[in-house]
FILUM-638577 format. One line per 4 residues: number of its first residue (from 1); for each residue x, y, z of N, C-alpha, C. Coordinates in Angstrom, 1 decimal. Layout:
N
NUM = X Y Z X Y Z X Y Z  ...
//
This chain:
102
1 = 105.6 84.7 76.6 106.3 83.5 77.2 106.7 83.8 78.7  106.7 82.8 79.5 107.0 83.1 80.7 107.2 81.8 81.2  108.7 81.9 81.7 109.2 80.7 82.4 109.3 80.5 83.8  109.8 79.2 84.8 109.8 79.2 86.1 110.1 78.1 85.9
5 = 111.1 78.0 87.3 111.6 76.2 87.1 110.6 75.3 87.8  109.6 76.1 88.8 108.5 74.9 89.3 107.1 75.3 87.9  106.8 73.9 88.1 105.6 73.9 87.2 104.6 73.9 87.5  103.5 75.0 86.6 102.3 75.2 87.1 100.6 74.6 86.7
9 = 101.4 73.5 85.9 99.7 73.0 85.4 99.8 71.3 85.7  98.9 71.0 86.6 98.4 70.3 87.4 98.8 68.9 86.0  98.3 69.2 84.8 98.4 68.3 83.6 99.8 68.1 83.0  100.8 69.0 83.3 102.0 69.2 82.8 103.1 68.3 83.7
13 = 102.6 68.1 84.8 103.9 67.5 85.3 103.1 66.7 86.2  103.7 65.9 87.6 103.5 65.2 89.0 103.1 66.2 89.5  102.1 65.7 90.3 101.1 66.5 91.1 102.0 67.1 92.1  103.2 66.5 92.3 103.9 66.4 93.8 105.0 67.3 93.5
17 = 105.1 67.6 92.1 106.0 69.0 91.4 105.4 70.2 91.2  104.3 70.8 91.6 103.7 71.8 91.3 104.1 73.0 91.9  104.3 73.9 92.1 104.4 75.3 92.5 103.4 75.5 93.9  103.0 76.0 95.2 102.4 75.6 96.2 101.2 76.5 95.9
21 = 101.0 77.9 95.3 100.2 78.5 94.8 100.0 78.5 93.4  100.0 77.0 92.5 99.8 77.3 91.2 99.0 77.7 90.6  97.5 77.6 91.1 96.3 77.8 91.3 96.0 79.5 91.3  96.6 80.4 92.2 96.5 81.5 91.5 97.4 82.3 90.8
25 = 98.4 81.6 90.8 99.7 81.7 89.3 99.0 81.8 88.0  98.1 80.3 87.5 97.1 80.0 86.6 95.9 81.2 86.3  95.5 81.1 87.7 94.5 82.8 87.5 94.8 84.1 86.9  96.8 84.1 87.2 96.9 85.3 86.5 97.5 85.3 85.2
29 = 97.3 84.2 84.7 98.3 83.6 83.3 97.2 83.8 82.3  96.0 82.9 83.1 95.3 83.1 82.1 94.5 84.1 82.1  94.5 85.2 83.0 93.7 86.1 83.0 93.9 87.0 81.6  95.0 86.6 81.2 95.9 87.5 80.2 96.0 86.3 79.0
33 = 95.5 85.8 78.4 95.4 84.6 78.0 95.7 85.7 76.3  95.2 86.7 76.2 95.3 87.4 74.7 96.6 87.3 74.4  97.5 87.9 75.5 99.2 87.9 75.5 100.1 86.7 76.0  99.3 85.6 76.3 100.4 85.0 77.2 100.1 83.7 76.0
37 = 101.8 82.9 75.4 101.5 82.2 74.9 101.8 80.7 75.2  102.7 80.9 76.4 103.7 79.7 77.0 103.8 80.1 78.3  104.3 78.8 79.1 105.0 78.9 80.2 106.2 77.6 80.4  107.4 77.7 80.4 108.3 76.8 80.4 109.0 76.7 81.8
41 = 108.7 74.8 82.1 109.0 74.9 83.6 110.4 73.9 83.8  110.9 73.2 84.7 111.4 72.5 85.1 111.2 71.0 86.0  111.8 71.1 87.0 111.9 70.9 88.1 111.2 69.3 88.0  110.0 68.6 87.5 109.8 67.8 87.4 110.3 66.6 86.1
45 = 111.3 65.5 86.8 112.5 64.9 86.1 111.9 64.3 84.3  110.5 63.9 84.6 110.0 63.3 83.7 109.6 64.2 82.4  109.5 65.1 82.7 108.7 66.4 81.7 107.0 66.3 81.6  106.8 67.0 80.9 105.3 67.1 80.7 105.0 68.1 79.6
49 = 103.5 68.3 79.3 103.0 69.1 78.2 101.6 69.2 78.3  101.2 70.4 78.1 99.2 70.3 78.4 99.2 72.0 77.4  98.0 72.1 76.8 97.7 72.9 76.2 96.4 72.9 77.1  96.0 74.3 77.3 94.4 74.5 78.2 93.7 75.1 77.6
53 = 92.6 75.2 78.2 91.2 75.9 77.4 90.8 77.5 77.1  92.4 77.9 77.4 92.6 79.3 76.7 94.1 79.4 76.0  93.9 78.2 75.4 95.3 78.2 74.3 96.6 78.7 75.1  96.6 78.4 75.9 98.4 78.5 76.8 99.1 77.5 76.9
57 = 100.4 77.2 76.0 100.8 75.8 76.3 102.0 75.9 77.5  101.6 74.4 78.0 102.7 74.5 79.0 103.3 73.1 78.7  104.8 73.8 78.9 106.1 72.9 79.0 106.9 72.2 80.2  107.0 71.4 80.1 107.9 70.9 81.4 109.0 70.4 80.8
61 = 110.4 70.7 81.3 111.3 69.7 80.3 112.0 68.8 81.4  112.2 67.6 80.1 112.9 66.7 80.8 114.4 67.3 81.7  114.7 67.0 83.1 115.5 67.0 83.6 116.9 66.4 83.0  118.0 66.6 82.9 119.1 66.8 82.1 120.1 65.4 83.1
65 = 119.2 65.7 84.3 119.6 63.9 84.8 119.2 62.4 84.5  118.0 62.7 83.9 117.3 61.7 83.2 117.9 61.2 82.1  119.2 61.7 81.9 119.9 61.1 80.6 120.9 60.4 80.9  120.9 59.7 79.8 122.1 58.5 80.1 123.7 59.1 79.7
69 = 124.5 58.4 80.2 125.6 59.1 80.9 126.3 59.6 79.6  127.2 60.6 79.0 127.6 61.1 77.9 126.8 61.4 77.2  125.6 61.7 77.2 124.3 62.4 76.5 124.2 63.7 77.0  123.3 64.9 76.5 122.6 65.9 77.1 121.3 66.3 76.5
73 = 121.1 67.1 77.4 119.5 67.5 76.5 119.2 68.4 77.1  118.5 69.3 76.1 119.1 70.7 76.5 117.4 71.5 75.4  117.2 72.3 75.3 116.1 73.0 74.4 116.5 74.4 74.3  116.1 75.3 72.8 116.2 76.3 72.1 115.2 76.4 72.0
77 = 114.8 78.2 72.2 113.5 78.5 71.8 113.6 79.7 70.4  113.2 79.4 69.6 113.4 80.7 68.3 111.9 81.2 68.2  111.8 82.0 68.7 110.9 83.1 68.5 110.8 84.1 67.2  109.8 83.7 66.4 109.5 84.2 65.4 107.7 84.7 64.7
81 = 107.6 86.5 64.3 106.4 86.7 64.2 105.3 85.9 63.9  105.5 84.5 63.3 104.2 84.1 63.2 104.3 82.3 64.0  105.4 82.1 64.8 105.3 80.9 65.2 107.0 80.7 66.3  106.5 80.2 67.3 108.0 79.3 68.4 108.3 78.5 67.7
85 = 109.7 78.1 67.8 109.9 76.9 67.4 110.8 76.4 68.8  110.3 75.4 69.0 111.4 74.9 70.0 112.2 73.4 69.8  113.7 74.2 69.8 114.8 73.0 68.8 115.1 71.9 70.0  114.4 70.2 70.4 115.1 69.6 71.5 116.3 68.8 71.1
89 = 116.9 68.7 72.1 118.0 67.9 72.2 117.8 66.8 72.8  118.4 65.6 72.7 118.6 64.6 73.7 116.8 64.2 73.8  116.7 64.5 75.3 115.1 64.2 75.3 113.9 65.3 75.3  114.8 66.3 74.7 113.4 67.0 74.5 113.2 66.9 73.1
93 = 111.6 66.8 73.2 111.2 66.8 71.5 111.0 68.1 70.8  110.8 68.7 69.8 110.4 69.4 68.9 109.2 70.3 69.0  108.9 71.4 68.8 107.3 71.4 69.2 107.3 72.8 68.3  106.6 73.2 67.6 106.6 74.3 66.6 104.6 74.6 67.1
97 = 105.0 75.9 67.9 103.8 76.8 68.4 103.4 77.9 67.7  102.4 78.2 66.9 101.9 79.3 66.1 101.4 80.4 67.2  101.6 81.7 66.9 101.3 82.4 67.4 99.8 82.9 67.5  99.3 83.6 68.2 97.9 83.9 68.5 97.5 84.9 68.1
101 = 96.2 85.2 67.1 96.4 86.4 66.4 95.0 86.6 66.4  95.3 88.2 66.7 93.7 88.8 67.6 93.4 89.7 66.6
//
């Protein structure tokens, strides 16, 4: 797993939220694609989600402003031998990610 508040997949968020070198961010994420199984970002208000063509999913979560007023939303990640689970709040959804087994 590996997180960063700007996001790096062109599919995951607004093109206009991306990281300025995501492109070889991506080159080294996936160059390691056996070990890498996530990347969780920020920074773009709406969120996003994209799984790519070497099974790396990427996360964007909703911005914690995007909620309506006395709400939050917030995400938990439980890391476990054969699967992530990520618990959302508010507006993040649920997402239970099986681990990669070589």
């Amino acid at each position: 797993m590996y997180e960063g508040h700007i996001p790096i997949h062109p599919e995951a968020t607004d093109e206009m939220a991306l990281l300025w070198n995501y492109e070889e961010v991506l080159e080294v994420l996936q160059s390691f694609s056996d070990v890498v199984l996530a990347y969780f970002a920020g920074h773009c208000h709406e969120g996003g989600y994209y799984l790519d063509d070497k099974n790396i999913h990427y996360f964007t979560f909703n911005a914690i402003v995007e909620c309506f007023p006395d709400t939050n939303s917030f995400a938990t990640v439980h890391v476990y031998n054969e699967c992530l689970k990520i618990e959302g709040m508010g507006l993040i959804k649920n997402y239970e990610i099986p681990m990669k087994i070589k």
